[in-house]
C-alpha positions, 0 to 999 in steps of 0.5 A: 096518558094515551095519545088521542085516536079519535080523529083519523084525520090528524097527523100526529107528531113524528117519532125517528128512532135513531139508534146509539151508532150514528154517524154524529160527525161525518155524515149526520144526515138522520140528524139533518133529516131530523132537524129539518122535520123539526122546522129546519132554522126555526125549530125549537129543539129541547134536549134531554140527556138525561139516559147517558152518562157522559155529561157533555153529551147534550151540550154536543148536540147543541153545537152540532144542531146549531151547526147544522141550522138549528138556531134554538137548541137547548137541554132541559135539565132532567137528572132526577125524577123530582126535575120532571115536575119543575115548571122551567122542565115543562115550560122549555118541553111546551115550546119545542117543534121536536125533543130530542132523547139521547141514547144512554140506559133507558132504564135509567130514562123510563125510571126517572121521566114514567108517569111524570108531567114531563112524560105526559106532556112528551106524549100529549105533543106528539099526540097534537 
């Protein structure tokens, strides 16, 4: 699904490319900039760590998030393509002021989420 250009006038959703090297311990400031575009301690920030291979990874930035303000930090589930058509996916998606992708083998993430309701629905918000 495209993202809609009919109205010129809308500002569409933020995307903030971060890169694999961040500084998630000493100096998160992207991470805090992140957090605040996000909605500061009212953002809803779903989590999805489905690129990486390092099971605790997602649960890291719950803490860390939750440590710098984010009350509302969770993962969504996302292991198998079969997962992006799960209605608590798309429920948890729905609700979020900014998702949050993990860095891994995004091969491994383009395959799994492409062409599925999770995907469109990540596109249709950040077009909203």
């Amino acid at each position: 699904m495209s993202p809609s250009r009919g109205n010129k006038n809308v500002k569409r959703g933020c995307i903030i490319p971060i890169g694999g090297a961040v500084s998630k311990r000493k100096n998160p400031v992207i991470l805090q900039n992140y957090i605040d575009e996000c909605g500061g301690k009212n953002a809803i920030i779903p989590i999805i760590a489905t690129a990486t291979k390092v099971q605790e990874i997602g649960e890291q930035y719950v803490e860390l998030f939750k440590k710098m303000g984010a009350k509302n930090v969770t993962i969504v589930n996302i292991q198998k393509r079969n997962d992006c058509f799960e209605e608590e996916s798309l429920s948890q998606l729905a609700q979020a002021t900014g998702i949050f992708i993990t860095g891994g083998n995004q091969l491994r993430l383009s395959t799994i989420l492409g062409g599925t309701p999770v995907a469109q629905l990540i596109r249709r918000l950040n077009a909203d």
